[in-house]
PyMOL commands that place a pseudoatom at each C-alpha (Angstrom):
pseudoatom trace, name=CA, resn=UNK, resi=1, chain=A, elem=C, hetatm=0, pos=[30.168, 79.394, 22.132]
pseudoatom trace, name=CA, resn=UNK, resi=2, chain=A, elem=C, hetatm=0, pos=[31.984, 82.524, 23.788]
pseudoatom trace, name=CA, resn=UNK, resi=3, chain=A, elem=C, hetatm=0, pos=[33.691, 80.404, 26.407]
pseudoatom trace, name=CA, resn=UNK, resi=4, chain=A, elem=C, hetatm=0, pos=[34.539, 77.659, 24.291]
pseudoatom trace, name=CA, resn=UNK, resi=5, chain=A, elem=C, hetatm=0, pos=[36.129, 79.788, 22.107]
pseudoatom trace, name=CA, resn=UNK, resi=6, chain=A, elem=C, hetatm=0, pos=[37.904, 81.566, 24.777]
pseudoatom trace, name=CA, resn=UNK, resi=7, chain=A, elem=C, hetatm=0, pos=[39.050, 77.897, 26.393]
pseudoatom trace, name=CA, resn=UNK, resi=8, chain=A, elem=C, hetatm=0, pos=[40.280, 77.515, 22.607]
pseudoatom trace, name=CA, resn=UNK, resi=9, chain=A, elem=C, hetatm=0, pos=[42.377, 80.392, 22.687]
pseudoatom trace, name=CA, resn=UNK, resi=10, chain=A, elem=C, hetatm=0, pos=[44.087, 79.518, 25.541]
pseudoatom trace, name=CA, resn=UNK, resi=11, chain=A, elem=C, hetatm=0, pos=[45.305, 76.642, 23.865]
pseudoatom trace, name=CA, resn=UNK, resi=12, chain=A, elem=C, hetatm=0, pos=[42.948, 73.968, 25.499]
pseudoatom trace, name=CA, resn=UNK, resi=13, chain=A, elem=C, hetatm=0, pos=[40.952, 72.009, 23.590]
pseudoatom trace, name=CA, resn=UNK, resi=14, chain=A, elem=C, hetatm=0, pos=[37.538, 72.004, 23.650]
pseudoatom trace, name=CA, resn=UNK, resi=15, chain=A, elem=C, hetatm=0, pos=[34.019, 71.149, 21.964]
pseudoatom trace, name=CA, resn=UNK, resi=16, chain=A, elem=C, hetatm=0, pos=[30.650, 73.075, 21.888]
pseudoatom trace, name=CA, resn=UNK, resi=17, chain=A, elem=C, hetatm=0, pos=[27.594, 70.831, 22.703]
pseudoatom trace, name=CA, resn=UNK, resi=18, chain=A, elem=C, hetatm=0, pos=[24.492, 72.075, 22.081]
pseudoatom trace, name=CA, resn=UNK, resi=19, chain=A, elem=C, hetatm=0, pos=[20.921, 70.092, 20.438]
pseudoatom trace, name=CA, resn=UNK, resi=20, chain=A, elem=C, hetatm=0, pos=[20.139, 70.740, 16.572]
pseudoatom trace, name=CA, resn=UNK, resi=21, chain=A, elem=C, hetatm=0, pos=[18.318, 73.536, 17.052]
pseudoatom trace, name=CA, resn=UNK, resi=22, chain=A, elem=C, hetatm=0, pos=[21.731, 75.692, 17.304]
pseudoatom trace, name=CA, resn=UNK, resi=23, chain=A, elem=C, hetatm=0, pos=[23.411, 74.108, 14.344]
pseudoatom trace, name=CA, resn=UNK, resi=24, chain=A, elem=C, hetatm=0, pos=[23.246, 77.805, 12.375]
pseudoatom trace, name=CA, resn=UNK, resi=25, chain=A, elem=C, hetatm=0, pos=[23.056, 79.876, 15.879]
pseudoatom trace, name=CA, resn=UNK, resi=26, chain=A, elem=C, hetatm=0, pos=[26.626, 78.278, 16.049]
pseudoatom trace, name=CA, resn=UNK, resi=27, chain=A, elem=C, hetatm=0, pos=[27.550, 78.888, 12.831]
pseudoatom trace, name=CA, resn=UNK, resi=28, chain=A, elem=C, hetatm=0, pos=[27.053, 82.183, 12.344]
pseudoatom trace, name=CA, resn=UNK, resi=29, chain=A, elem=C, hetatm=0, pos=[28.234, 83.069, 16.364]
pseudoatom trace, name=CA, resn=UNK, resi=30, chain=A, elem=C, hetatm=0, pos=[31.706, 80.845, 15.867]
pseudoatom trace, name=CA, resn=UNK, resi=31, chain=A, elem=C, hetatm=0, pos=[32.304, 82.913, 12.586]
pseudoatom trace, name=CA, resn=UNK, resi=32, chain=A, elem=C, hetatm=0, pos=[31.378, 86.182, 13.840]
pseudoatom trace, name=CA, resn=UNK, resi=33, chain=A, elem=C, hetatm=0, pos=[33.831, 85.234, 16.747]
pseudoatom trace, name=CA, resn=UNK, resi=34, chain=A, elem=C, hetatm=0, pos=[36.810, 84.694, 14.550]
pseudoatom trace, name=CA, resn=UNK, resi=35, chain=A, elem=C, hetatm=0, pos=[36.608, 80.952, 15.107]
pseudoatom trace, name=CA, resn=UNK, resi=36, chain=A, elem=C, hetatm=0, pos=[34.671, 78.995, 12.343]
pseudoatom trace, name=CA, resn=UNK, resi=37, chain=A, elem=C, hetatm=0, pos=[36.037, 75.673, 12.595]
pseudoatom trace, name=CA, resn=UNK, resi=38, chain=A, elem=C, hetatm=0, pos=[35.792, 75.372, 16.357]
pseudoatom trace, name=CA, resn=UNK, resi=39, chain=A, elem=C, hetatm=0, pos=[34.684, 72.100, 17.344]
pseudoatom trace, name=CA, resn=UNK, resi=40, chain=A, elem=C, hetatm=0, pos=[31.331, 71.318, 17.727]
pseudoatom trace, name=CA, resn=UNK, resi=41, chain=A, elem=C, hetatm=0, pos=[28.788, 68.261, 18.677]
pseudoatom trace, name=CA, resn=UNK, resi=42, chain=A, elem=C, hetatm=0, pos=[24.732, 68.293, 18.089]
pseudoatom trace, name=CA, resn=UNK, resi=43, chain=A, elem=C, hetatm=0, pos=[22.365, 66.152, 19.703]
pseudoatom trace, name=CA, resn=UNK, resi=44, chain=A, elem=C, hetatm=0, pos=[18.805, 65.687, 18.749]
pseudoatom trace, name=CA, resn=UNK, resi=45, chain=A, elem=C, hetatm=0, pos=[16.667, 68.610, 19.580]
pseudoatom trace, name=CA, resn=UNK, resi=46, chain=A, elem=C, hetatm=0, pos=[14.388, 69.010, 21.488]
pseudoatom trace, name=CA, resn=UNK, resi=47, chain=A, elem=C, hetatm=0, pos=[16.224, 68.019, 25.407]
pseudoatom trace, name=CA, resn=UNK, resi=48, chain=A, elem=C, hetatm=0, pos=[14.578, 70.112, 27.965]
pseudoatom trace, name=CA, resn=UNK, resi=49, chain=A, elem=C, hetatm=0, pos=[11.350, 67.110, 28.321]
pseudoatom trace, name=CA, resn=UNK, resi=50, chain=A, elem=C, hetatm=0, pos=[13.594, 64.045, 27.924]
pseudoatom trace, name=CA, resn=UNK, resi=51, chain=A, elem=C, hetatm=0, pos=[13.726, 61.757, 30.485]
pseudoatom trace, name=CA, resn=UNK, resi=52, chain=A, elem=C, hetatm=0, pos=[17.049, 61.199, 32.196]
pseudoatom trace, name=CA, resn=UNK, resi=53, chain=A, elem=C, hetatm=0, pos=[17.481, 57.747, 30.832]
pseudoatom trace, name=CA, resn=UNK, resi=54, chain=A, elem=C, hetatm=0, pos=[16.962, 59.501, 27.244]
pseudoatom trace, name=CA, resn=UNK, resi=55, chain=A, elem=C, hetatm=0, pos=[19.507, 61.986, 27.872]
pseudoatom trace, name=CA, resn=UNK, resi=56, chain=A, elem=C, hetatm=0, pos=[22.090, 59.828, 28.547]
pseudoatom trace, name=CA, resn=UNK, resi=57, chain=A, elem=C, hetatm=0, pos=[21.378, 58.036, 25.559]
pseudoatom trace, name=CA, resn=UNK, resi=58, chain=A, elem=C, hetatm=0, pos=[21.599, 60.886, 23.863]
pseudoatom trace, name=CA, resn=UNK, resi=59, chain=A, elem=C, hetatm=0, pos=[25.389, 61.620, 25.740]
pseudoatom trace, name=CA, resn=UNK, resi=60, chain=A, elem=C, hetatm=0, pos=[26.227, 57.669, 25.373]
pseudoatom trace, name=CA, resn=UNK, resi=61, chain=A, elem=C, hetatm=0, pos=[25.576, 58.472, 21.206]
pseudoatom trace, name=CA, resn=UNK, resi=62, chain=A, elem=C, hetatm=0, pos=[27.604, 62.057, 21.259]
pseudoatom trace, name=CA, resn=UNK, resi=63, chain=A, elem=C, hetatm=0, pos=[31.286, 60.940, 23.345]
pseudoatom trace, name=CA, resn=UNK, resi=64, chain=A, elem=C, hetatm=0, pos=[32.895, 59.469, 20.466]
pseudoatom trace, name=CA, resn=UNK, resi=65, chain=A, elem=C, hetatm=0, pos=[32.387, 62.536, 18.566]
pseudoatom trace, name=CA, resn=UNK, resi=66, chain=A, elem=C, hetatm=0, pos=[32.879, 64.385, 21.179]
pseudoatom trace, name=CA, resn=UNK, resi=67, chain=A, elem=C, hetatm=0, pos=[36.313, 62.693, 22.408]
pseudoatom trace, name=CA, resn=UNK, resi=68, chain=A, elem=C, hetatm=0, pos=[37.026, 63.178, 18.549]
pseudoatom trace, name=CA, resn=UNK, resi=69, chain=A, elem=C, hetatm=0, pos=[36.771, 66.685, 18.414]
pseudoatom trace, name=CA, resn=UNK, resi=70, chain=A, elem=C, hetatm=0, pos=[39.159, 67.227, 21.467]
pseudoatom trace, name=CA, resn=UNK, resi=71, chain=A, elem=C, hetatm=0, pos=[41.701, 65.381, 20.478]
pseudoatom trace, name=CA, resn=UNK, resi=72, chain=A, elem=C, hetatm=0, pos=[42.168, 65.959, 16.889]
pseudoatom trace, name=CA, resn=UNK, resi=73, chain=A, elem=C, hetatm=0, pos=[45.327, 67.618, 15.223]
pseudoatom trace, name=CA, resn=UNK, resi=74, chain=A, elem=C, hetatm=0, pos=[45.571, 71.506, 15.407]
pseudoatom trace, name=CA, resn=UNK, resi=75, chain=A, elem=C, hetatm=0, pos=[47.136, 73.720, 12.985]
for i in range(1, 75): cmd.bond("trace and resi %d" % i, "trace and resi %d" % (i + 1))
show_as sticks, trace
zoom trace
């Protein structure tokens, strides 16, 4: 979350990926950073024992989202 915040700030945008389990880890970190609306993506949880043909499932499901959330409108 720190650097995608800190790519934010910069003025490019960006989007935090992470699995389910981090939905309130990212939360309460993007708040406590001073950025609660940064963009983020979840995938299903758990990753670390899914085959590689499963996790690019899982990435084939998340880029629309993802594209989304990088190109929408910015105040």
């Amino acid at each position: 979350m720190h650097d995608i915040v800190d790519i934010e700030k910069r003025g490019v945008p960006a989007v935090f990926v992470a699995s389910a389990e981090f939905v309130s880890a990212a939360d309460v970190q993007s708040k406590s950073l001073g950025f609660p609306d940064v963009a983020r993506v979840f995938t299903p949880h758990p990753i670390q024992d899914r085959t590689d043909d499963e996790m690019r499932a899982y990435a084939d499901a998340a880029l629309d989202e993802i594209v989304a959330a990088v190109t929408r409108q910015r105040a």
